[in-house]
C-alpha positions in Angstrom: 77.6 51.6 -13.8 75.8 50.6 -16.7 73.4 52.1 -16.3 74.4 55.3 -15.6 76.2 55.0 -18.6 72.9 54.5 -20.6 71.6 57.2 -19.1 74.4 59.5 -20.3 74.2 58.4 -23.3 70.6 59.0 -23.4 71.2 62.5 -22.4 73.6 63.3 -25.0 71.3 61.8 -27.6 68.8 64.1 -26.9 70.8 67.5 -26.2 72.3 67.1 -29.5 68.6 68.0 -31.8 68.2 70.9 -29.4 71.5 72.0 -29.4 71.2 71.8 -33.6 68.1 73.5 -33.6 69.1 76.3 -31.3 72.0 77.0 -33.6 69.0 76.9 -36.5 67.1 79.3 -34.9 70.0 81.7 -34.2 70.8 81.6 -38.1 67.1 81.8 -38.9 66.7 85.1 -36.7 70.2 86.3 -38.1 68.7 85.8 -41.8 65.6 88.1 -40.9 67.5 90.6 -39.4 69.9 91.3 -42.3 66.9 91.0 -44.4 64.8 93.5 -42.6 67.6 96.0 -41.8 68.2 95.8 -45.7 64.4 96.4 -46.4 64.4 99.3 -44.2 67.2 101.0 -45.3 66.6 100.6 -48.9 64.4 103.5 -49.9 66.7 106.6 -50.7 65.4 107.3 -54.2 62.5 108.8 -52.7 64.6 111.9 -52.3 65.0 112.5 -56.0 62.0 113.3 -57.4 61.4 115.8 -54.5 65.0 117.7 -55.1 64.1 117.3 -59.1 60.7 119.1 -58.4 62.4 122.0 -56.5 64.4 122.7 -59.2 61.8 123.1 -61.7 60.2 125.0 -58.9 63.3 127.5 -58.8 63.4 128.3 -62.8 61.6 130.9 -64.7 58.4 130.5 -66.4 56.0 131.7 -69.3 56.1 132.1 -73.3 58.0 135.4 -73.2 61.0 133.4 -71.2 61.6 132.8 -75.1 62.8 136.1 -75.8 65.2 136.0 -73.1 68.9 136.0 -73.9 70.6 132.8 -73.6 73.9 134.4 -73.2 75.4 136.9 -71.7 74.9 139.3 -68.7 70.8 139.5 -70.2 70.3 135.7 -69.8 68.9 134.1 -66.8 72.7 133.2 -65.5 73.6 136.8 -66.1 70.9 138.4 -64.3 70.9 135.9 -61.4 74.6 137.9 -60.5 73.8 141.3 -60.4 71.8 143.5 -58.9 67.8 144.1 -60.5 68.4 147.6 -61.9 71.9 146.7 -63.3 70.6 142.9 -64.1 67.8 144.9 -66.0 69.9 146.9 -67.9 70.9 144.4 -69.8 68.1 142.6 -71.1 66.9 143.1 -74.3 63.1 143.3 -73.4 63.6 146.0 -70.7 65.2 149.2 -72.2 62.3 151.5 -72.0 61.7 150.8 -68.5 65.9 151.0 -67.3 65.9 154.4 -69.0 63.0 155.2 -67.2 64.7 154.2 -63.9 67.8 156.1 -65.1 65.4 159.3 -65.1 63.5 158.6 -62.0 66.9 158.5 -60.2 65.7 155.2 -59.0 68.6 153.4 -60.0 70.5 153.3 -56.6 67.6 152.9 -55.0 66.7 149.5 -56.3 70.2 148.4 -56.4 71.2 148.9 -52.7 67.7 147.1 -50.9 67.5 143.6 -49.6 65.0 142.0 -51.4 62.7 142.8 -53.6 59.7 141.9 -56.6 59.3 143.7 -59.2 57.1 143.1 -62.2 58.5 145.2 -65.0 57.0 145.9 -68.0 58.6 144.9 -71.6 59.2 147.5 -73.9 55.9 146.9 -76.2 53.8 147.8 -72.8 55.3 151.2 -72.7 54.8 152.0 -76.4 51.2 151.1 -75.6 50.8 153.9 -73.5 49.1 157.0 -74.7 51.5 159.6 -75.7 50.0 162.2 -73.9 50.9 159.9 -70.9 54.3 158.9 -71.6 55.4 161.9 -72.1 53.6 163.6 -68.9 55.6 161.1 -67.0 58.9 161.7 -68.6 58.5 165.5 -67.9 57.6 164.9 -64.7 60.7 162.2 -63.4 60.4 162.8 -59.8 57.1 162.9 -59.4 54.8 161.2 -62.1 57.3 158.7 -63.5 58.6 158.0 -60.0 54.9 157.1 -58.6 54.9 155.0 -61.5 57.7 153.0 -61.8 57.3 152.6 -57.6 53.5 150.9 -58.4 55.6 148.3 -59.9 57.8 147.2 -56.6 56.8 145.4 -53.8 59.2 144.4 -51.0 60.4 141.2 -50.1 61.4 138.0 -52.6 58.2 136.4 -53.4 58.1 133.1 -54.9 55.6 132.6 -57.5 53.2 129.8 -55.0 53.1 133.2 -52.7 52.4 135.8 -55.6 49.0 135.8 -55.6 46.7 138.4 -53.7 47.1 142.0 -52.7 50.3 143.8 -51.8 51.0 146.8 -51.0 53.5 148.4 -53.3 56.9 150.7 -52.7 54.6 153.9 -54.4 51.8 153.5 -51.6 49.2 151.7 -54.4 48.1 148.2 -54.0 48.1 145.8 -56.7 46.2 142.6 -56.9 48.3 139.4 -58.7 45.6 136.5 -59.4 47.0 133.0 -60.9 48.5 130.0 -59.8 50.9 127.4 -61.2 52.7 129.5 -64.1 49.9 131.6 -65.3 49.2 134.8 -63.2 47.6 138.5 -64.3 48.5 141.2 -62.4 45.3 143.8 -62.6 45.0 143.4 -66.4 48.2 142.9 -67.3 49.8 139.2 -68.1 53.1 137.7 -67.0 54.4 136.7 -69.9 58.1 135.5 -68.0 57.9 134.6 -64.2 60.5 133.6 -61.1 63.1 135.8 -62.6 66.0 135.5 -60.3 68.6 138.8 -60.4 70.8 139.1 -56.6 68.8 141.2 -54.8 65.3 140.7 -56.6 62.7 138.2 -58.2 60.8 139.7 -61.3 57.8 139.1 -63.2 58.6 140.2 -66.5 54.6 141.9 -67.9 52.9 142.5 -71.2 51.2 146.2 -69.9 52.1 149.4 -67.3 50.6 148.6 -64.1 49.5 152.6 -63.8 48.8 153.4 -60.2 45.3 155.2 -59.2 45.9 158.7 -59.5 
């Protein structure tokens, strides 16, 4: 009897560390999981810098933005609401060409499609003109002026990392945009105030006429 009582005793001496150090490792393994599972799911700021470049991505661009109303159914907030033809027709920078798209009957036209780009000259680019030429155009609104205004629409919203090369143009022409980032010509004109968001368009506000090949 004694000593299978030693021997019992013995036992229980010896469970007892590896009972203790089982529950040690349990905790241990506990410890790294929390830790890891905490390490793992850590890293959401990542996202922010992404959504913060989109943004920027989604906002016009270029010196002549400047001259842009702040306020107001002209301003970037204004124009983003209505159509591009109405949208136009109040900015400041655009009357000689929304009278010119009164004449052409082209109002309607651009008000009523889906999507759209339009680059659209400011009102210095049409005083540039020739005389001769202007006023040809003016007299001739169907025709002339119409062929004209149409070399300056392209179908389809097209962001400006998508702008560049050839497209084929509402009037029949092709134009050629070259650029990247926020700095783009179209043929030999400048956009001087890019990614110009209106409901139905986006327009590149330029600094000449883009004249179709006649």
């Amino acid at each position: 009897m004694k000593l299978t009582h030693r021997t019992a005793a013995l036992a229980l001496a010896l469970s007892l560390p590896l009972g203790l150090a089982a529950c040690g490792s349990s905790d241990d393994t506990d410890t790294g999981s929390t830790t890891s599972s905490s390490t793992t799911s850590a890293p959401a700021p990542s996202e922010s810098p992404s959504a913060s470049a989109d943004d920027m991505s989604a906002k016009p661009f270029g010196a002549g933005c400047a001259q842009v109303p702040t306020t107001g159914a002209g301003s970037f907030d204004g124009m983003m609401t209505a159509p591009v033809a109405t949208a136009a027709s109040a900015n400041p920078l655009l009357k000689t060409l929304v009278t010119a798209v009164g004449e052409a009957g082209l109002v309607d036209t651009l008000n009523t499609a889906p999507a759209l780009t339009v680059f659209a000259p400011i009102d210095s680019a049409f005083a540039a003109l020739p005389k001769a030429t202007m006023d040809a155009a003016m007299a001739d609104p169907k025709g002339l002026l119409t062929k004209v205004l149409t070399n300056h629409v392209i179908e389809g919203k097209i962001a400006p990392d998508k702008i560049a090369g050839e497209h084929k143009t509402l009037g029949g022409g092709t134009i050629t945009v070259s650029g990247s980032g926020e700095d783009f010509k179209v043929g030999d004109a400048s956009v001087i105030c890019g990614n110009v968001q209106t409901a139905n368009a986006t327009v590149y506000i330029v600094d000449k006429v883009l004249l179709p090949a006649m």
